[in-house]
Structure formats: structure tokens, C-alpha cells
C-alpha positions as CSV (number, residue, x, y, z in Angstrom):
1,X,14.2,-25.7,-26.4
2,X,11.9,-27.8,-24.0
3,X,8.4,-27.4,-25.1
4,X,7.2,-25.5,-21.8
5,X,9.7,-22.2,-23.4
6,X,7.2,-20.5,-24.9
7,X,6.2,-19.4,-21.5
8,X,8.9,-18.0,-20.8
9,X,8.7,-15.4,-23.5
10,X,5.1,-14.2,-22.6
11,X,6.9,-13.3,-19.2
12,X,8.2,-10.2,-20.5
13,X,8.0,-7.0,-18.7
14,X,5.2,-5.1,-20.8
15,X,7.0,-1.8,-20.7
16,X,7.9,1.3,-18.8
17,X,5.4,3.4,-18.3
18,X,3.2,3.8,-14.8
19,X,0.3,6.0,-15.8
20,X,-3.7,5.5,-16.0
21,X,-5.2,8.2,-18.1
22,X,-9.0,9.4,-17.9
23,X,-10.2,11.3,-20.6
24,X,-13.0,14.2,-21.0
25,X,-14.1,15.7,-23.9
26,X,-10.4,17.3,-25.2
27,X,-8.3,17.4,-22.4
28,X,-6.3,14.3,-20.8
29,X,-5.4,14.2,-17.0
30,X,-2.5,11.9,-16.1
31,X,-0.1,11.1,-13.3
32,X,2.8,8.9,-12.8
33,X,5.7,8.4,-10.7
34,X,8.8,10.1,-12.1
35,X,10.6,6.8,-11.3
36,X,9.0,3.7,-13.5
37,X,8.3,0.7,-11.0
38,X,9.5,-2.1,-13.4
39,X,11.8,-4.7,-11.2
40,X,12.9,-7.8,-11.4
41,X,12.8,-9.7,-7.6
42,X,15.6,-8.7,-6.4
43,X,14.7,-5.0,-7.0
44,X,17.0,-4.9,-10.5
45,X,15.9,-2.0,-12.6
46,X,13.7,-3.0,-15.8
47,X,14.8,-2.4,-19.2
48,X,14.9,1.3,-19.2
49,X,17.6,1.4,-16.8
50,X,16.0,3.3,-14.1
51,X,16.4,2.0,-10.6
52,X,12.6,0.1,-9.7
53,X,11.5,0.2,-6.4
54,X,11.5,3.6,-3.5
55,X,13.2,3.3,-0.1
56,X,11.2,4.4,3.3
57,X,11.5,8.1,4.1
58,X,12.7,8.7,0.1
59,X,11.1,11.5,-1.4
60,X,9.0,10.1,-4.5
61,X,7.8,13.0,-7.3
62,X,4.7,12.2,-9.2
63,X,4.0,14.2,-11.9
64,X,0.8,15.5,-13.4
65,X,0.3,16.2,-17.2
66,X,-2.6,18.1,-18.1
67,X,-3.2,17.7,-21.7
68,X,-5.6,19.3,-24.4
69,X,-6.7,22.0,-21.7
70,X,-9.4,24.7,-22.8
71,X,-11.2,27.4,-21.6
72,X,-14.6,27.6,-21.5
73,X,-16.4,29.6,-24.0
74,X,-16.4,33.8,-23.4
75,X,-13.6,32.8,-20.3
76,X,-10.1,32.9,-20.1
77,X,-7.4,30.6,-20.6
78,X,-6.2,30.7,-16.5
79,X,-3.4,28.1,-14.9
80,X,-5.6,25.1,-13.8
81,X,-4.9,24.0,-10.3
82,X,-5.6,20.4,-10.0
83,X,-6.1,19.0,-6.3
84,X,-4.1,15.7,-5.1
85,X,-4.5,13.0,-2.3
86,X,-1.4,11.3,-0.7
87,X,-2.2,7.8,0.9
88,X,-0.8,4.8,2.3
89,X,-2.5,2.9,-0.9
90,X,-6.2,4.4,-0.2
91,X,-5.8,4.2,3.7
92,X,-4.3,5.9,6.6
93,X,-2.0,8.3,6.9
94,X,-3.7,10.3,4.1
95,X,-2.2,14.0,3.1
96,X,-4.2,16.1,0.5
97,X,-3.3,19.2,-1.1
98,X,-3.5,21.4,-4.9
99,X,-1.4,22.1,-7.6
100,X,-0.5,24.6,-10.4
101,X,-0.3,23.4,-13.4
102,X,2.7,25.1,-15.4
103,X,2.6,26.3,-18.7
104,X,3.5,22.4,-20.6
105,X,0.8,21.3,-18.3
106,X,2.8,19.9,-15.6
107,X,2.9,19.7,-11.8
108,X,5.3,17.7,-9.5
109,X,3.4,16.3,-6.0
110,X,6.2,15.2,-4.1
111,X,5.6,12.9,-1.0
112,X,7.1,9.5,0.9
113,X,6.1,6.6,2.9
114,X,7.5,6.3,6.4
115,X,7.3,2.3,5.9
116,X,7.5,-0.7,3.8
117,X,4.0,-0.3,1.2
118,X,2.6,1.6,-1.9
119,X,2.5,5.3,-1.9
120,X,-0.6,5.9,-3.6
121,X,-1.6,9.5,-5.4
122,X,-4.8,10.6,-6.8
123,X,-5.2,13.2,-8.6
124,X,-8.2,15.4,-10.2
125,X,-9.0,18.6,-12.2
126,X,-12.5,20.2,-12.7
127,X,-13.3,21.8,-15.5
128,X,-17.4,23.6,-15.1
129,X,-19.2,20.3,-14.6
130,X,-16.7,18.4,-15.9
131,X,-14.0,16.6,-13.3
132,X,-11.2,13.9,-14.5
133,X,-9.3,12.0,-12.3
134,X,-6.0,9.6,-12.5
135,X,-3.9,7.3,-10.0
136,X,-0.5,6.1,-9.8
137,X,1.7,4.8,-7.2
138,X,5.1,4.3,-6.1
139,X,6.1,1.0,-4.0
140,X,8.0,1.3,-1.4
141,X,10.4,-2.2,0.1
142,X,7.6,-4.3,-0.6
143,X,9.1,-7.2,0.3
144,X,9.8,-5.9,3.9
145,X,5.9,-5.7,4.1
146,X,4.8,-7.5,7.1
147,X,2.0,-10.2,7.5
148,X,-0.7,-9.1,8.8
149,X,-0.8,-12.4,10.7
150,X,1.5,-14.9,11.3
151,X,0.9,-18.3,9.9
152,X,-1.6,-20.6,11.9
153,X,0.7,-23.3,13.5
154,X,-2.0,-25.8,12.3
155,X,-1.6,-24.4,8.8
156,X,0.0,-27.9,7.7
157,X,-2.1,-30.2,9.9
158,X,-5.0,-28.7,8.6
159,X,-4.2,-29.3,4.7
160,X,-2.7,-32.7,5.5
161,X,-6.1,-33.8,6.5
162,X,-7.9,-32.6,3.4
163,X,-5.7,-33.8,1.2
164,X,-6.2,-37.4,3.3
165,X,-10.0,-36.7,2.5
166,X,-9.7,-35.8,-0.9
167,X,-7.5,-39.6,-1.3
168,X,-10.2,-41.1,0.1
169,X,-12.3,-40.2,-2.8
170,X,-12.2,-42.4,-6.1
171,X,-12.0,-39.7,-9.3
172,X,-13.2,-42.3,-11.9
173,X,-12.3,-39.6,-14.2
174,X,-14.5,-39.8,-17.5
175,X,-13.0,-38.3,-20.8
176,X,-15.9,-37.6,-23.7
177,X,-13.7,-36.2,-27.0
178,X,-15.4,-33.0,-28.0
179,X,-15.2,-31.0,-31.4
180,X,-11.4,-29.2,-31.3
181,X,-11.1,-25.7,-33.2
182,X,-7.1,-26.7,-33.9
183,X,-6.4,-29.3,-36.4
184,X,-4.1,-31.7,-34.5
185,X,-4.8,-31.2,-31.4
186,X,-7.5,-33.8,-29.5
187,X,-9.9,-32.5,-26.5
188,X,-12.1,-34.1,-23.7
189,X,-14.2,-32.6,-22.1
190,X,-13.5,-34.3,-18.3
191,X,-15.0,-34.8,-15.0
192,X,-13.6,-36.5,-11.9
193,X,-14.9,-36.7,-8.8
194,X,-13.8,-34.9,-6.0
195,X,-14.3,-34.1,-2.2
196,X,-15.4,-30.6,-0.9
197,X,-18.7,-30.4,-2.8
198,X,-18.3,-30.5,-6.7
199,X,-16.1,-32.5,-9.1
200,X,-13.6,-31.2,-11.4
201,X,-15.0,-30.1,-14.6
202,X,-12.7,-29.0,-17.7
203,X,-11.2,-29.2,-21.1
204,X,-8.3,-31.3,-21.7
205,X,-6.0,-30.6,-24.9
206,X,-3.3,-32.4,-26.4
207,X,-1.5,-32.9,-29.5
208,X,-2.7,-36.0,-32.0
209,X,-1.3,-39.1,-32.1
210,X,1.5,-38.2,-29.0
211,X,3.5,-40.7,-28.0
212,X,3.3,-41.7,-24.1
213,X,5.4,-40.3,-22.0
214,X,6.2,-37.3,-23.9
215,X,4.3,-34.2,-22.7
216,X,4.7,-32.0,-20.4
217,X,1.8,-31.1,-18.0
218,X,-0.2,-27.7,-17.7
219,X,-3.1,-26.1,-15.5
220,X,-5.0,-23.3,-16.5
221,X,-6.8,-21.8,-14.0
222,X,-9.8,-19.2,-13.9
223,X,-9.8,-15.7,-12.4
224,X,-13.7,-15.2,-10.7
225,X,-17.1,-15.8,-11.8
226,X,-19.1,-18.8,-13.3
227,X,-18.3,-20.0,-16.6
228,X,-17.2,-23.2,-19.1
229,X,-14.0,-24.4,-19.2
230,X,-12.8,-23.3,-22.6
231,X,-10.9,-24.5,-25.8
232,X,-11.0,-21.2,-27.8
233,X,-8.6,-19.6,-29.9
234,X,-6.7,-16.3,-28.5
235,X,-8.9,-14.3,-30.0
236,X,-12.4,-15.2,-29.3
237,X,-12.9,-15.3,-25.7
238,X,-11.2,-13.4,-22.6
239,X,-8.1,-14.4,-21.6
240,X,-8.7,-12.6,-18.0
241,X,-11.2,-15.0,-17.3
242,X,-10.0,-18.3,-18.7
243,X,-6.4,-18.4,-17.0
244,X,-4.4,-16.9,-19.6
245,X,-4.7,-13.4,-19.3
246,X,-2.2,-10.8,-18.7
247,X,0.8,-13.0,-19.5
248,X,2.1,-10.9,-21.6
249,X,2.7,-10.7,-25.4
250,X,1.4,-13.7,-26.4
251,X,-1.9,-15.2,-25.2
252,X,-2.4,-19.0,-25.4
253,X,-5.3,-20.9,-25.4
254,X,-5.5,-23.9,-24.2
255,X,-5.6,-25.8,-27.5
256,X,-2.7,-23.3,-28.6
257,X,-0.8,-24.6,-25.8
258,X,-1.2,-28.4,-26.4
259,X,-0.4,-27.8,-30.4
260,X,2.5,-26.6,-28.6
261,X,3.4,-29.9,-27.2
262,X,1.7,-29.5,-24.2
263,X,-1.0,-31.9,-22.2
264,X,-3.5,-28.8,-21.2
265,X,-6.0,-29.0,-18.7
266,X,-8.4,-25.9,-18.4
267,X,-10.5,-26.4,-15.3
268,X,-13.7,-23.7,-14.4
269,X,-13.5,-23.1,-11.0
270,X,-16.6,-24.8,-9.3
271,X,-17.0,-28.0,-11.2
272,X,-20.1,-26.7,-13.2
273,X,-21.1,-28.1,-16.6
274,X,-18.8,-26.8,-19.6
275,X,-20.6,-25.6,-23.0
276,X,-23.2,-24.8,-22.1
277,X,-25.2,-21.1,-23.3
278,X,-24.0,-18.0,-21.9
279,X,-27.6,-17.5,-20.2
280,X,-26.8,-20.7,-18.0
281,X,-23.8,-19.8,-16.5
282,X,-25.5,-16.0,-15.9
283,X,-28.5,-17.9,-14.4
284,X,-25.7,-19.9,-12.0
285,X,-23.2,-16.6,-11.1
286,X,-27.0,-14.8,-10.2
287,X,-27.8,-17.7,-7.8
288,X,-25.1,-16.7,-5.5
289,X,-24.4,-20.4,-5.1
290,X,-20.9,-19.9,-6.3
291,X,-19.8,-16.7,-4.3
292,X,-16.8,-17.3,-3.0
293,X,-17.3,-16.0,0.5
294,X,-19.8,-18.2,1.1
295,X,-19.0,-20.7,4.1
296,X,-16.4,-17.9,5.0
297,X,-16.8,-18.3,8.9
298,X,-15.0,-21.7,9.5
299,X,-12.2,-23.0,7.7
300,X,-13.9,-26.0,7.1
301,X,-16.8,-24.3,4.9
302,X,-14.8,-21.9,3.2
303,X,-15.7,-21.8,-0.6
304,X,-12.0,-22.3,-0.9
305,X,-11.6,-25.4,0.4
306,X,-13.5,-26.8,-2.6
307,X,-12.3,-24.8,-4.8
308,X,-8.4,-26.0,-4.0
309,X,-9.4,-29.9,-3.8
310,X,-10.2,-29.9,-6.8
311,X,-7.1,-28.1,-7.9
312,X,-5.3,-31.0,-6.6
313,X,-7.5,-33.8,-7.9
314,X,-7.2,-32.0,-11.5
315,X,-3.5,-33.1,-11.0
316,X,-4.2,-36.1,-10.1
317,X,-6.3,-36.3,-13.7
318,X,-3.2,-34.9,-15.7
319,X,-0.4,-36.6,-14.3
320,X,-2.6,-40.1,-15.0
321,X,-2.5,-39.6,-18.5
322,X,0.1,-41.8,-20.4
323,X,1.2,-38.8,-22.5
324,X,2.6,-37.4,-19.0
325,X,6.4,-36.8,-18.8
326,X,6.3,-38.0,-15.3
327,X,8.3,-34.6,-14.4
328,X,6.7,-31.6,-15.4
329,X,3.7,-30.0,-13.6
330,X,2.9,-26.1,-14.5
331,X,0.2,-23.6,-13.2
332,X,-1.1,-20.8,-14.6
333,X,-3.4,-18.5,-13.3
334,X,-5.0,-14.4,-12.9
335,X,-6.4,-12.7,-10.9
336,X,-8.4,-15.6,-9.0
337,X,-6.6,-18.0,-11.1
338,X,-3.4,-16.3,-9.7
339,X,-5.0,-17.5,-6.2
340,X,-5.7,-20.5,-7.1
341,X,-2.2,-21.0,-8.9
342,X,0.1,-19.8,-5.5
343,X,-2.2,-22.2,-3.4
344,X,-1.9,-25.4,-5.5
345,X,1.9,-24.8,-6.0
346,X,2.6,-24.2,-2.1
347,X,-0.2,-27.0,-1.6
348,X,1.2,-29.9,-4.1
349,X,4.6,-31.3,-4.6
350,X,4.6,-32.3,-8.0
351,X,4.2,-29.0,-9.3
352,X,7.7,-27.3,-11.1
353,X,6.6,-23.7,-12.1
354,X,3.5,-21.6,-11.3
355,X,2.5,-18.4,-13.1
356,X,0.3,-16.1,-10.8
357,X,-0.4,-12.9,-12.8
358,X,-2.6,-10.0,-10.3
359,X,-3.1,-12.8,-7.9
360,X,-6.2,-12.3,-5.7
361,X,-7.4,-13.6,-2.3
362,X,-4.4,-12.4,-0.4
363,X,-4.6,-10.0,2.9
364,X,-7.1,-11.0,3.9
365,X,-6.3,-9.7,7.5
366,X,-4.7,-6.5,6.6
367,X,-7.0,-4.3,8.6
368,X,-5.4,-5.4,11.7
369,X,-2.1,-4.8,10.1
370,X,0.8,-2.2,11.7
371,X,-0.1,0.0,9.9
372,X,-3.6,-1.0,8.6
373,X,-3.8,-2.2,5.0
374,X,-6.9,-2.5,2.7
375,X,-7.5,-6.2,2.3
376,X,-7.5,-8.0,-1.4
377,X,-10.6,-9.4,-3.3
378,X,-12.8,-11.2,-2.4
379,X,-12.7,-9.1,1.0
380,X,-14.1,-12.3,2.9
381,X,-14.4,-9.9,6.5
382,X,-16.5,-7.5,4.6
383,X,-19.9,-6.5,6.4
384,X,-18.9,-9.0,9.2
385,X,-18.6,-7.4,13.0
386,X,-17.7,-8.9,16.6
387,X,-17.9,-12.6,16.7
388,X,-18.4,-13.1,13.0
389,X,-15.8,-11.2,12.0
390,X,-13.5,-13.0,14.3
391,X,-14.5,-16.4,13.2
392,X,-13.5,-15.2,9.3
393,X,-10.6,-13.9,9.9
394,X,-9.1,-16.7,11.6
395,X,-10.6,-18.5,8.5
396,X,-9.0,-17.0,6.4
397,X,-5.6,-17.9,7.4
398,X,-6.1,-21.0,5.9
399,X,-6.6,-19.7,2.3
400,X,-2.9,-20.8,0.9
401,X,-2.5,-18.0,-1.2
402,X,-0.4,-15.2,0.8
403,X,3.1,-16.7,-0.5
404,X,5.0,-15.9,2.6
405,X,2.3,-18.8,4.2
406,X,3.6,-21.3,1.1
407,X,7.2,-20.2,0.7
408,X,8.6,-18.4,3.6
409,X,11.1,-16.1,2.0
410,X,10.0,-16.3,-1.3
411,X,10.7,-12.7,-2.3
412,X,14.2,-13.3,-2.0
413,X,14.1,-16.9,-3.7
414,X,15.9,-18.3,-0.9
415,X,14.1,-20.5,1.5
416,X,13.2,-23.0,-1.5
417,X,15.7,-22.6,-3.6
418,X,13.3,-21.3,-6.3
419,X,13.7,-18.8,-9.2
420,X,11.2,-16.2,-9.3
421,X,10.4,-13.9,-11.7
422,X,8.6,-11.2,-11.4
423,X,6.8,-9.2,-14.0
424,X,4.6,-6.0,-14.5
425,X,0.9,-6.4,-15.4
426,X,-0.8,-4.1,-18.2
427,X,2.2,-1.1,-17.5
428,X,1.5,0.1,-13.8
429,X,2.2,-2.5,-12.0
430,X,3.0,-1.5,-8.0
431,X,1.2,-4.4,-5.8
432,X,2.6,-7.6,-4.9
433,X,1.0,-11.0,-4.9
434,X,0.9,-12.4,-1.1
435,X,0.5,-8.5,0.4
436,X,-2.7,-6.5,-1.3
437,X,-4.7,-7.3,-4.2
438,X,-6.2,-4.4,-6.3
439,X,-8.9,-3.9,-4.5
440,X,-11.6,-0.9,-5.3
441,X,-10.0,0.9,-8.5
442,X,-11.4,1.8,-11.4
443,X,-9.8,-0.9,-13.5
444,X,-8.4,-3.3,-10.7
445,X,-6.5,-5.3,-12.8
446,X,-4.8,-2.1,-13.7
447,X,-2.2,-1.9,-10.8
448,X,-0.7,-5.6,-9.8
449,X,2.6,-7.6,-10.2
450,X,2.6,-10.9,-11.7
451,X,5.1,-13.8,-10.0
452,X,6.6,-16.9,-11.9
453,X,8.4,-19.2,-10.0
454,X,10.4,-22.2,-11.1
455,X,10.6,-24.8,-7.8
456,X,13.3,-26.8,-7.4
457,X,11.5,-29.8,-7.5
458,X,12.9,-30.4,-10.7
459,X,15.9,-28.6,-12.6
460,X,15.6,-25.1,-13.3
461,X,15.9,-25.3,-16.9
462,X,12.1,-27.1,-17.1
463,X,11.5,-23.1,-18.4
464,X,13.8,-21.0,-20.1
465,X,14.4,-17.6,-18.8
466,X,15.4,-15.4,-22.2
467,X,14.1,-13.7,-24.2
468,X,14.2,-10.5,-22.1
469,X,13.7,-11.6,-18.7
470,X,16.6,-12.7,-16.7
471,X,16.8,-15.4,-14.4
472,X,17.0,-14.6,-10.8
């Protein structure tokens, strides 16, 4: 088994069900689609059996399960009505209606989507001052969802020259050995420098005494906000925010993944100090010098421009290591990390398999979709109007993350060749990486696909695809 395998198994699908639940008091409000959305990428069932993914125009049944129900005190025990909202995923064209709940606590909304998208239903019950609510949705072709723009015909110009920049600069990479919590690993703590602004700043893992030549290479990427690069063991930090988050069963850290055999590089993602007190990195995310739309109204001051040269010169760091197998690049990412992980494998060649779990950053020009579309985090057109607004959007084109812009056809794993495997995040999955992020729910990690690819830049069997999840 090659040592990268044990990725593999944490890309299993992590079950069947597509409910949120809220919960009041005694009584329970939930709603799911009668049909799980578990799929492989070419729309294969999951493991239940049940076929994955709706059709345009095909009636799609959610059902509601009121649980725990009681009257109020002195009142009666009376059928509660609970009142629903059909959208087009929170937008336009928007149907709303009410409900009897039967005697189980049960009530089918029944509804469809006259195009390629997710068919989202909200539901909600008051009970005297008290009101739950619950969400689900159902998606509907979602790889015939259209871009909201085409690809800027300078798309490859425009990275060509950055990456001619960022050559330009000398990394003289430092690497100062810091304390690890695995016996048998080694870690650096490393900085190289960089163009767009900041260096790269991270953690790099490996096993002792390993033999050059020998390891393969990983990136761990963060989701949003400022922090350290980190070391820790699965259980004492969160995974969400470090870049390992959401893969699911097992959660790797960084030093887990090197005792593994692998050379680890955990990189924070805006090249601030690592270790340092929690209070310093608060005092750094409350300066607002690290939002990410800052610089959002030219391509060339984009936040992301930084952020995805040094995603590339952290490369450079790894595959300069002797213990590199001279073959094997991964990237691994969520939520922002997801981002990050679909623009540095469409961006750099020598990377074999990316891992981009809830990916953010995509859509970013969804509100001039047909039909509109509610854009994905970090919304980088938000409070912008006329000119302004014009300027970021045609920014934002050059944010590599929407994979149709890296990998034309990717949902159908032909135009590179690649095998993709897609996975559900956290049990109601129903967006796809390179169309919508999660937006404005509740819990917006709650409701996003994850994508593994294997590229063909090497062969396919760099990861193994068992243990559950078939290859494509």
C-alpha cells in the first residue's frame, strides 16, 4: 500500500442521511429529501442503493417529522400545521406554502426545479413563543450548472506572469526544528520568501531518520481566519481550520501524517508568525489586515493573489527537500483550504491528487447568472455598486478556484483524464465545489460536497481508491 492510502479511506461517504435538526424544549422539527443525495461523480447511487441526484422538472418530496410535539398547558393537543418555503437554493423562483402534520408527525412538501441547481426547502413550526426551523435540499444535474461567466481569455496569461514574478524571487527557505508532540517524527517551523506581500510561514513534519528520496509530499491548507500553522494531535485543535477537517473518519494531523511516511507541510494562510498566543492572532484577524476581500477591485490586488503565490512557493519548499520522492505532490484543504487546494492543483503541475472538502471562493459572479445564483464565501461583490462592482467582478474571474476555470469538464473526469471522487460532507451534502459555496446558513459547512481528484500527472494508483469508495 503506498504510504499516501490512508487518504483514501478518510474519503468515505459519511452516511445517508440529509437532515438538519433544530431542537426546542421537547419537540424536534426536521426535514429531508425522501431521496438521500449521496453520489459518486458520475451520479452512481451511494451505499444505500438509492438513486443520488434529481432530474429537471422531477417531482422531489421532502418530508417533515415533527417529533416530541405538546400542547400547551390547559390547551389541546390540535394537528400542527407547519409553514414551508420552496427556493431555487434561497433565491428566485421562491414558492411558499403550509402543512398538516399527520398523526406520526409527518408531512410531504412536494416541489421541482425547472433547471440544473439545488432545490432548497425551509421549513418551520411555532409553538406560543416558541418557533423551530430546519433545511434540506435536493440537487438537481448539478453538473449541467452553467458558469456564471465564461473564463477570461487572459486567464493563463495572467497566472503565467505571476508565476514568472514569484521565480524571480529567491525563497532562502530557513528551517528552525521545533519541539514535536509525536515521538519519531522531526518538525521545522519554516519560512520562505515569497512575492505578493508575505512569505510562506508553516510547520513541516517528517518521519526521523528518513532516507532521501523516500517520501511522498503533502500540503495542508487552512480554511479562513488568522492563526499558526499547527503540529497538534487530532484531538486538540480544529481540524476545520487547520486543513484537515471534514475528511471523513479519520482526522490527521499533520505530525500524524508524516509518522505515516509522509513529508507534511502545514502552511497558515497569510504568512504570519506560527506559535504564537491565541490573543495575537485575535489581535491580527481584528485588524482587518488579513480580510480576504481586501484589494478585491483589480486582479492584481486581490488578497488572493498572495495568498496562491505562496501556495506555489510552499511547493517549491517541499519538493526541495531530499526526503522528496521526486513524484508525488498532494493537497488538502476545507472550506478556504478547499479554495486554496482547487487553485494550486489547476495552478501547478507537479501536483498528483488534491482534496477540496466544502470548498469556498467559488461563484463569485453568480448574481448575473441565468437564473441568478447566490454567490459563495467570501462574497467579494458584497456592498459594491456601479463601477466598483464591475471592477470586482471582473476580478474575480481570476480567483482559480471554480473548477470548470482549472479543469474544463472535470465533473465528468474527462478533459484531463483525472479520477475524481466525490464525497458527502458531515451527512447533507447537496452543493458542489466550482458552482455555490454554503453561503448564509445556520451551520454552513453543513450543506457542501467534497472533490478528490487524482491527476494524471502521475499513475492513478499514487492513492488507492477502496475501502468503500470506488474509483471513477
Amino acid at each position: 500500500m503506498h504510504r499516501l492510502a490512508p487518504l483514501a479511506q478518510q474519503l468515505r461517504p459519511a452516511g445517508s442521511a440529509n437532515e438538519i435538526a433544530t431542537v426546542h424544549g421537547r419537540a424536534t422539527l426536521t426535514v429531508a429529501a425522501e431521496r438521500p443525495t449521496v453520489a459518486y461523480a458520475d451520479g452512481r447511487a451511494g451505499p444505500d442503493g438509492a438513486a443520488a441526484l434529481y432530474s429537471v422538472d422531477e417531482e422531489i418530496v421532502f418530508v417533515v417529522r415533527l417529533d416530541g410535539f405538546s400542547a400547551p398547558a390547559g390547551g389541546r393537543r390540535m394537528p400542527p400545521t407547519v409553514a414551508w418555503t420552496l427556493s431555487n437554493d434561497g433565491v428566485e423562483p421562491i414558492t411558499r406554502g403550509t402543512a398538516l402534520v399527520d398523526r406520526d408527525g409527518r408531512a410531504p412538501i412536494k416541489g421541482s426545479l425547472a433547471f440544473p441547481g439545488v432545490l432548497q426547502c425551509v421549513v418551520s413550526w411555532e409553538h406560543g413563543a416558541s418557533e423551530l426551523t430546519a433545511m434540506a435540499a435536493a440537487t438537481v444535474e448539478p453538473t449541467k450548472i452553467p458558469a456564471a461567466l465564461p473564463v477570461p481569455d487572459d486567464f493563463d496569461e495572467f497566472w503565467d506572469a505571476q508565476k514568472a514574478e514569484l521565480a524571480e524571487v529567491e525563497p532562502s527557505t530557513t528551517l528552525r526544528p521545533v519541539p514535536s508532540p509525536l515521538e519519531g517524527v522531526d518538525c521545522f517551523d519554516v519560512r520562505a520568501e515569497c512575492a505578493g506581500g508575505a512569505p510562506v510561514s508553516g510547520y513541516l513534519a517528517r518521519p526521523s531518520g528518513s532516507a532521501a528520496g523516500g517520501l511522498p509530499g503533502l500540503v495542508l491548507v487552512h480554511g479562513a481566519g488568522v492563526r499558526s500553522a499547527d503540529l497538534t494531535a487530532a484531538s486538540d485543535h480544529d481540524f476545520h481550520r487547520s486543513g484537515t477537517h471534514g475528511v471523513e473518519p479519520n482526522h490527521l494531523s499533520t505530525t500524524e501524517w508524516a509518522a505515516e511516511g509522509t513529508l507534511a507541510l502545514n502552511i497558515n494562510a497569510h504568512g504570519v508568525e506560527n506559535g504564537r498566543e491565541a490573543a495575537y492572532y485575535e489581535a491580527l484577524g481584528a485588524s482587518g489586515r488579513y480580510a480576504v476581500q481586501l484589494g478585491r477591485e483589480s486582479k492584481e490586488t486581490s488578497a488572493f493573489r498572495g495568498m496562491f503565490l505562496r501556495l506555489l512557493r510552499a511547493v517549491d519548499v517541499l519538493t526541495d527537500q531530499p526526503e522528496w520522492d521526486g513524484k508525488t505532490v498532494a493537497v488538502i484543504g476545507v472550506s478556504q483550504g478547499g479554495l486554496q487546494a482547487l487553485a494550486l492543483a489547476g495552478l501547478d503541475e507537479r501536483i498528483t491528487f488534491f482534496s477540496a472538502g466544502v470548498a469556498a471562493g467559488c461563484d463569485h459572479a453568480a448574481a448575473v447568472a441565468t437564473p441568478p445564483r447566490v454567490p459563495g464565501w467570501p462574497k467579494l461583490l458584497a456592498g459594491l455598486e456601479g463601477e466598483e462592482e464591475d471592477a470586482a467582478r471582473e476580478a474575480s474571474r481570476f480567483v482559480p478556484a471554480t473548477a470548470s476555470e482549472l479543469f474544463p469538464g472535470l465533473s465528468s473526469a474527462t478533459a484531463v483524464g483525472a479520477q475524481v471522487l466525490r464525497w458527502r460532507q458531515h451527512g447533507h451534502a447537496h452543493h458542489l465545489p466550482g458552482h455555490n459555496d454554503c453561503r448564509a446558513h445556520r451551520n454552513p459547512h453543513d450543506h457542501c460536497w467534497g472533490l478528490g481528484c487524482i491527476l494524471p500527472r502521475v499513475p492513478a494508483t499514487i492513492v488507492r481508491t477502496g475501502h468503500g469508495l470506488p474509483a471513477v
